[in-house]
VEXSE-324616 format. One line per field, with one value per residue: residue number from 1; residue in three letters; x, y, z of N, C-alpha, C, O, CB in turn. Coordinates in steps of 0.2 Angstrom, whole numbers, padded with zeros to 4 digits. Each point is the difference from the previous one (the first is absolute). Glycine has a CB too. Layout:
BEGIN
pos	c(NUM | ...)
code	c(ala | ...)
n.X	c(X | ...)
n.Y	c(Y | ...)
n.Z	c(Z | ...)
ca.X	c(X | ...)
ca.Y	c(Y | ...)
ca.Z	c(Z | ...)
c.X	c(X | ...)
c.Y	c(Y | ...)
c.Z	c(Z | ...)
o.X	c(X | ...)
o.Y	c(Y | ...)
o.Z	c(Z | ...)
cb.X	c(X | ...)
cb.Y	c(Y | ...)
cb.Z	c(Z | ...)
***
This chain:
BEGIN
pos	c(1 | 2 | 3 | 4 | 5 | 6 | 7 | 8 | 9 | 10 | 11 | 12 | 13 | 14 | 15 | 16 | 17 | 18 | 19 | 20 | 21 | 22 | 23 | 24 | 25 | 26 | 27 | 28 | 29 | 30 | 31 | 32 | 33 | 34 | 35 | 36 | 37 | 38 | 39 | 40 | 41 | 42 | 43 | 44 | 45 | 46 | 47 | 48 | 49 | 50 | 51 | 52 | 53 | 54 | 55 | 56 | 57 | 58 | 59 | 60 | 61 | 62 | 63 | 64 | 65 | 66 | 67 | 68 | 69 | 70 | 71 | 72 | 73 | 74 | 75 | 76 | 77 | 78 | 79 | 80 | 81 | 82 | 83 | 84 | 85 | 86 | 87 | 88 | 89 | 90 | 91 | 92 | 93 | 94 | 95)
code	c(unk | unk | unk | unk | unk | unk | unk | unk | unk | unk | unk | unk | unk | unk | unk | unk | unk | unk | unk | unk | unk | unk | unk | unk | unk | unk | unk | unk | unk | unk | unk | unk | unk | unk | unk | unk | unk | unk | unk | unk | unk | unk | unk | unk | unk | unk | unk | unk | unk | unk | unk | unk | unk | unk | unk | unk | unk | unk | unk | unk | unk | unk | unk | unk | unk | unk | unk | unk | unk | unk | unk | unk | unk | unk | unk | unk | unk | unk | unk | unk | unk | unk | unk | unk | unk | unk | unk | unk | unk | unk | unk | unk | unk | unk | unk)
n.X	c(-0022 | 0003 | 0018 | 0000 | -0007 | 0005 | 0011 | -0002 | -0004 | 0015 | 0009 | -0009 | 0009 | 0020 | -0003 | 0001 | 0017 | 0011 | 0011 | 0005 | 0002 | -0010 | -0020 | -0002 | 0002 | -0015 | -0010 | 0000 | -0001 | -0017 | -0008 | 0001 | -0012 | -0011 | -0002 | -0003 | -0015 | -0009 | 0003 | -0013 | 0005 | -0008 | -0017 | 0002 | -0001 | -0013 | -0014 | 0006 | -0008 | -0012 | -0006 | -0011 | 0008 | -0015 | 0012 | 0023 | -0007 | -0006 | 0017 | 0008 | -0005 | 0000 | 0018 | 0001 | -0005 | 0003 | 0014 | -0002 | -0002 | 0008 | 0007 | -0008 | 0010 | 0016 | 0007 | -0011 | -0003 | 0015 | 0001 | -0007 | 0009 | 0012 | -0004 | -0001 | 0011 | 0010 | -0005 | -0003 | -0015 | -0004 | 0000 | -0010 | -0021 | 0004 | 0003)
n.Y	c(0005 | -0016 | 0000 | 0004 | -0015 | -0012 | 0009 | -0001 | -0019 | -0002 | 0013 | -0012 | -0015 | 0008 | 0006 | -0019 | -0008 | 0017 | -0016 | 0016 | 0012 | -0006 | -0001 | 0016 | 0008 | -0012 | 0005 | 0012 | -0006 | -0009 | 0008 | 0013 | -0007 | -0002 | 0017 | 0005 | -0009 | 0002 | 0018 | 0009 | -0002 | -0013 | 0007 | 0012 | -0008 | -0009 | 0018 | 0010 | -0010 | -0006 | 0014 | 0005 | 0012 | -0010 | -0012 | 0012 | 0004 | -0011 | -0005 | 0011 | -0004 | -0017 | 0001 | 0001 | -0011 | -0016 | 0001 | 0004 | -0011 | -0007 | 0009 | -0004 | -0011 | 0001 | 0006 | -0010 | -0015 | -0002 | 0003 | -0014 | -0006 | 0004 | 0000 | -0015 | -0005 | 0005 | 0017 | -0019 | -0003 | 0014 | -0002 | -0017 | 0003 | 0019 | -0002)
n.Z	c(-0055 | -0004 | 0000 | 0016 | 0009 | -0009 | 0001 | 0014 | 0002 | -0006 | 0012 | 0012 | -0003 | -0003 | 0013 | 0010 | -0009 | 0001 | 0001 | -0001 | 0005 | -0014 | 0008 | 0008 | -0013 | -0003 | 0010 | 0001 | -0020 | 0009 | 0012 | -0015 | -0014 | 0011 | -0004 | -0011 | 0003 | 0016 | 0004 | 0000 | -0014 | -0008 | 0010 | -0005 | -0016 | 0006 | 0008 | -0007 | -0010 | 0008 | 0008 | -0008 | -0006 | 0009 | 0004 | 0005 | 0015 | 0004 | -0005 | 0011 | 0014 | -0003 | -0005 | 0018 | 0014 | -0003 | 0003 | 0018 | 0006 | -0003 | 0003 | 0010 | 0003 | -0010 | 0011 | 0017 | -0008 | -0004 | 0007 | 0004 | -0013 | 0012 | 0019 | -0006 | -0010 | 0004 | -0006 | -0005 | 0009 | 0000 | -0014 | 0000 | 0009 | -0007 | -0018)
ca.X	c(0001 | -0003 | 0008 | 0005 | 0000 | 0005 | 0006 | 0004 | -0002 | 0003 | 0009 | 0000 | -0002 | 0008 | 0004 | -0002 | 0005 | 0007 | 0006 | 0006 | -0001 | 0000 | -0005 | -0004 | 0002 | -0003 | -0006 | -0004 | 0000 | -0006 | -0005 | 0001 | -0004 | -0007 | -0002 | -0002 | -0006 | -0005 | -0001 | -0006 | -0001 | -0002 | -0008 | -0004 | 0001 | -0005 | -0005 | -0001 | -0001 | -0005 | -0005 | -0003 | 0005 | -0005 | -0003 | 0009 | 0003 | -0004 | 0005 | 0005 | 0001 | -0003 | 0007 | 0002 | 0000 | 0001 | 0008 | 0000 | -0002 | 0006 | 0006 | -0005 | 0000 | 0008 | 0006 | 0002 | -0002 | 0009 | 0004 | 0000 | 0003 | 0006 | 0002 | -0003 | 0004 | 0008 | -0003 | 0000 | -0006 | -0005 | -0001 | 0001 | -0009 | -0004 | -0002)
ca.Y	c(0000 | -0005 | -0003 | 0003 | -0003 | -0006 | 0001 | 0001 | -0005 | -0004 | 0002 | 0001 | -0008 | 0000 | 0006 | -0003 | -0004 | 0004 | -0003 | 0003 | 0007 | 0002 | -0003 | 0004 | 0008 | 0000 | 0000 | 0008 | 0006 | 0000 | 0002 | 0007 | 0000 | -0004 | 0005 | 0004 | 0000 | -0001 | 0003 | 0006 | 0003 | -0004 | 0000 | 0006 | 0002 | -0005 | 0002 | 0006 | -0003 | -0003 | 0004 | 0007 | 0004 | 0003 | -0007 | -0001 | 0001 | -0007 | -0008 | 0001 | 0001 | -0007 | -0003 | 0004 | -0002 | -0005 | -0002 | 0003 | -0006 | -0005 | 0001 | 0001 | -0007 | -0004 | -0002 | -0002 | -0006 | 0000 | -0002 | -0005 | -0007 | -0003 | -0001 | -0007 | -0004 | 0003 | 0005 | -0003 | -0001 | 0005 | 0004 | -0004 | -0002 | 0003 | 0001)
ca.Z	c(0007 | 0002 | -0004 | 0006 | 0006 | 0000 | 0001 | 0006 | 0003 | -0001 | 0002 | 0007 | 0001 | 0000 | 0003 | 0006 | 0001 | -0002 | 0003 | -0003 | 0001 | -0008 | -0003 | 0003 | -0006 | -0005 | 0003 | 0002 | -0007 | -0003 | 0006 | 0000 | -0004 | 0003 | 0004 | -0006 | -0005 | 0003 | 0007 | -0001 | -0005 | -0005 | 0000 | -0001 | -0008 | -0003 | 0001 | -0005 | -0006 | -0002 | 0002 | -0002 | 0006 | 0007 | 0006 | 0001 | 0007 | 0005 | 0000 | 0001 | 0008 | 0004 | -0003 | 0004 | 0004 | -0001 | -0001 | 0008 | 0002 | 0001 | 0004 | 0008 | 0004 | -0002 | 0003 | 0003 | 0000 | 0000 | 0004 | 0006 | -0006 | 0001 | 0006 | 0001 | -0006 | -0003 | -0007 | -0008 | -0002 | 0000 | -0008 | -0005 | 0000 | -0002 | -0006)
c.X	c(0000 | 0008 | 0005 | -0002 | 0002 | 0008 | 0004 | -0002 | 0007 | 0009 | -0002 | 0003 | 0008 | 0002 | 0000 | 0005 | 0007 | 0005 | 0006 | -0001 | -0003 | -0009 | -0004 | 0001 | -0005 | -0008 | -0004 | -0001 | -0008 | -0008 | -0002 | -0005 | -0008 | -0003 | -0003 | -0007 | -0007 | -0001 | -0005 | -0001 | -0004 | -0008 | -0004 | -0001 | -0006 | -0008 | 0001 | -0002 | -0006 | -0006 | -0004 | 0003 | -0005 | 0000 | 0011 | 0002 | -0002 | 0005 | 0006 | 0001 | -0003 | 0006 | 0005 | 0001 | 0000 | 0009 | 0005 | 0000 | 0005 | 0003 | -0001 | 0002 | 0007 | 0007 | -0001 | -0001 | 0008 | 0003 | 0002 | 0002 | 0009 | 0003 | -0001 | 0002 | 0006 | -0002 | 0001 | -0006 | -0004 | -0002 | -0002 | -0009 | -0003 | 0000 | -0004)
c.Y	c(-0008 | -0004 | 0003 | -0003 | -0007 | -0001 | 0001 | -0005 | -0004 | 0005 | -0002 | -0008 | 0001 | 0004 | -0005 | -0007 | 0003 | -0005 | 0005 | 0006 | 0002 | -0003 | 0006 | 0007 | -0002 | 0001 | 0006 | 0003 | -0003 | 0002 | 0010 | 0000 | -0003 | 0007 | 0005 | -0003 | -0002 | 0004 | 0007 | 0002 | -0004 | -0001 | 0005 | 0002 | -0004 | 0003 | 0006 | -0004 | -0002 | 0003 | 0006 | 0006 | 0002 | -0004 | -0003 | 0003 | -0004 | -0006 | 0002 | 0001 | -0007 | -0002 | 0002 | -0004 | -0006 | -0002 | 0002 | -0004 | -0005 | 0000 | 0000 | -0008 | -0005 | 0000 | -0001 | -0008 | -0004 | -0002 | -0006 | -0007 | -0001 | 0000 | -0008 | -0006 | 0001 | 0006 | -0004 | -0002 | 0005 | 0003 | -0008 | -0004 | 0006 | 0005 | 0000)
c.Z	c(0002 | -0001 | 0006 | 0007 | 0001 | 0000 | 0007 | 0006 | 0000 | 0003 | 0008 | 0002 | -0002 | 0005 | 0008 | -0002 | -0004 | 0005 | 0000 | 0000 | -0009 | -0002 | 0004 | -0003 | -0005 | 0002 | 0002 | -0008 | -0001 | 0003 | -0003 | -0006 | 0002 | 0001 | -0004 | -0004 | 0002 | 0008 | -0001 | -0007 | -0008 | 0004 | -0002 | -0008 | -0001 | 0005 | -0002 | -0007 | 0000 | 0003 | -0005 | 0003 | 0006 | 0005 | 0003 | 0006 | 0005 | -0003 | 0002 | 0009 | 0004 | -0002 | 0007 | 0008 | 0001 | 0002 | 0007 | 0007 | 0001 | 0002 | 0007 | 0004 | -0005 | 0004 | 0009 | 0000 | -0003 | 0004 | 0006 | -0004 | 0003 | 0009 | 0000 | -0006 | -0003 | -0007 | -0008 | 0000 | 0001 | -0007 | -0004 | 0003 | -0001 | -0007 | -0001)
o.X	c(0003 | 0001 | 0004 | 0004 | 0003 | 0004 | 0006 | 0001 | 0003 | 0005 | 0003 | 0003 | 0003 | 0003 | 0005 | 0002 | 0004 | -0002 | 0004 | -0005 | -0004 | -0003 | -0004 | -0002 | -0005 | -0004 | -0007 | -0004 | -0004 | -0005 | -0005 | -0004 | -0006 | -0005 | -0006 | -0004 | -0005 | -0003 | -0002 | -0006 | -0003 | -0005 | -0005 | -0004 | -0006 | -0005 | -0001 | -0006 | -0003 | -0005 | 0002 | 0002 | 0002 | -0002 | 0001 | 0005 | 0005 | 0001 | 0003 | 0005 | 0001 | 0003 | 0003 | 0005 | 0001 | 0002 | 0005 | 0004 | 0003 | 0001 | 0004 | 0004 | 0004 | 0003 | 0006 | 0003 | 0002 | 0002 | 0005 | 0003 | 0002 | 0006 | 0005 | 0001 | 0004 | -0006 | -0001 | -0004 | -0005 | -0005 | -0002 | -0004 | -0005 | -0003 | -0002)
o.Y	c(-0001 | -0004 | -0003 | 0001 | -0003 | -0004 | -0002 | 0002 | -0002 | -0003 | -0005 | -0001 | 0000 | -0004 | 0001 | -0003 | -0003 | -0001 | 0000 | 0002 | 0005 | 0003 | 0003 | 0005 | 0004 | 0004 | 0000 | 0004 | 0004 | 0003 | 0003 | 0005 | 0001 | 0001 | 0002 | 0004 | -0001 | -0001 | 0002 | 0001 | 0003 | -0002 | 0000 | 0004 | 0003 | -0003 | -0001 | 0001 | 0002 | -0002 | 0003 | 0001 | 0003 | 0002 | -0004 | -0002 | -0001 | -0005 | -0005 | -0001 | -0001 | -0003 | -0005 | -0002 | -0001 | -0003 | -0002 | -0001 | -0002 | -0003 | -0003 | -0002 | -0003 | -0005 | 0000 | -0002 | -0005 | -0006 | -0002 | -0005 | -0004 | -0002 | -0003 | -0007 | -0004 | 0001 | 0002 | 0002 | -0002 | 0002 | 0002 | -0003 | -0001 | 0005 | 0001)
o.Z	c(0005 | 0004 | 0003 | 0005 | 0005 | 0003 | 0003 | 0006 | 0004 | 0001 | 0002 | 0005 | 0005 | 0004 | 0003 | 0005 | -0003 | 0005 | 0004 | 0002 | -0001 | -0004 | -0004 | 0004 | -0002 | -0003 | 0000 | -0002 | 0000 | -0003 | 0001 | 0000 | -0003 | -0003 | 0001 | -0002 | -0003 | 0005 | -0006 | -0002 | -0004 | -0004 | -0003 | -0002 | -0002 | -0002 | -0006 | -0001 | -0004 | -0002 | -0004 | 0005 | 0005 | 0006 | 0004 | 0002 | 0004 | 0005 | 0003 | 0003 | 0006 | 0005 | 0003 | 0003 | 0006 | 0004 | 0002 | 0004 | 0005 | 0005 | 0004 | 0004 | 0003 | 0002 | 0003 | 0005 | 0003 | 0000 | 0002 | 0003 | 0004 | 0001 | 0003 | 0001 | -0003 | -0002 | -0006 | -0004 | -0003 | -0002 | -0005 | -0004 | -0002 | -0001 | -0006)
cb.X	c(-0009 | -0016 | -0006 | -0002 | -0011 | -0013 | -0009 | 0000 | -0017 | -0016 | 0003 | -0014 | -0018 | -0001 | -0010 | -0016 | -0014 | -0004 | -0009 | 0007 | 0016 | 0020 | 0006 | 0002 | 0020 | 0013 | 0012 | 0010 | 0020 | 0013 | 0012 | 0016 | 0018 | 0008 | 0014 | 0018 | 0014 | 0004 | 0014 | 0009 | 0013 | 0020 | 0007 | 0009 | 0019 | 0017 | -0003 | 0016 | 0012 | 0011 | 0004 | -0010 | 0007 | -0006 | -0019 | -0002 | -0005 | -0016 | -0007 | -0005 | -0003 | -0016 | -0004 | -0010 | -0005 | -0014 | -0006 | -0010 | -0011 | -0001 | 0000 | -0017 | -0020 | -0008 | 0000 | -0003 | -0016 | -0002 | -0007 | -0014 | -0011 | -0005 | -0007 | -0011 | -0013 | 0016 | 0007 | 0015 | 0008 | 0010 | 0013 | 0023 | 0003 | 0004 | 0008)
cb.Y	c(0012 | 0006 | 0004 | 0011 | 0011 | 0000 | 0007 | 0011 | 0003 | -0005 | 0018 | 0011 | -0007 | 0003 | 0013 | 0008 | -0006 | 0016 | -0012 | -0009 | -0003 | -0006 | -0017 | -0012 | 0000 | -0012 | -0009 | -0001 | -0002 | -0012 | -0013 | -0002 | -0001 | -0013 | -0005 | -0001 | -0001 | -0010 | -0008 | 0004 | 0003 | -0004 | -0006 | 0000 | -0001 | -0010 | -0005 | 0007 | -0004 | -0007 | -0007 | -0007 | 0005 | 0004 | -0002 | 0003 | 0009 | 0009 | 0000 | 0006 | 0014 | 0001 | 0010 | 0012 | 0010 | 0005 | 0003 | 0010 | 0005 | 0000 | 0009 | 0011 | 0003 | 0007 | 0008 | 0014 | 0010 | 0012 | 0013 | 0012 | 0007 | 0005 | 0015 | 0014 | 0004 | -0016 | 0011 | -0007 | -0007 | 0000 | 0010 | 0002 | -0009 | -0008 | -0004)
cb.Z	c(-0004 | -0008 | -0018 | -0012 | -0005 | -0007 | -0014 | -0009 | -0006 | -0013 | -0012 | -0004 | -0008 | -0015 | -0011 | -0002 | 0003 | -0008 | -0008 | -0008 | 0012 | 0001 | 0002 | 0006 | 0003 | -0002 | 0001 | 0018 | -0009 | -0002 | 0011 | 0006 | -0003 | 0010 | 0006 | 0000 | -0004 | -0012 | 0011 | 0013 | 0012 | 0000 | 0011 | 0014 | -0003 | -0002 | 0013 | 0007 | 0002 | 0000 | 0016 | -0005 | -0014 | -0012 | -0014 | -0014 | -0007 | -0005 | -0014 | -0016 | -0008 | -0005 | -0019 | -0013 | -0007 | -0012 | -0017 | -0010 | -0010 | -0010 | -0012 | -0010 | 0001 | -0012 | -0014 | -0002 | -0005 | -0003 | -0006 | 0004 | -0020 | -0015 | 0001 | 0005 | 0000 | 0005 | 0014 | 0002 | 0005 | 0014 | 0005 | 0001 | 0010 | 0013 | 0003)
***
């Protein structure tokens, strides 16, 4: 997970200087591998695995309520970045 988030820092920071149609294909192909290896499902395995099964339903739902949250307040904070910066700089300080 830890690989899939640098990864998707580092696609995000290209995908914000894409010029071409061919570089921004490249860029989302790699964000699309970013995703696969740091999202719900790649957490819920690595707690299933490192918890207890009596203590895997309480991690899974704080996994749950946490990442909820963020979204919560991330996309309108966003949205106010690129109303105010444009969507290249917006992506390329919120890597």
């Amino acid at each position: 997970m830890t690989a899939g988030s640098v990864l998707g820092a580092v696609a995000v920071a290209g995908w914000s200087q894409a010029r071409t149609l061919a570089e921004l294909y490249l860029w989302f192909a790699v964000i699309g591998v970013a995703l696969a290896l740091s999202t719900y499902e790649a957490a819920f395995a690595v707690l299933v695995f490192a918890t207890e099964p009596s203590h895997r339903d309480g991690a899974i739902v704080a996994v749950t309520m946490a990442t909820g949250l963020a979204t919560s307040c991330y996309y309108p904070l966003v949205g106010r970045l690129e109303a105010h910066l444009g969507w290249r700089d917006t992506l390329a300080r919120w890597r």
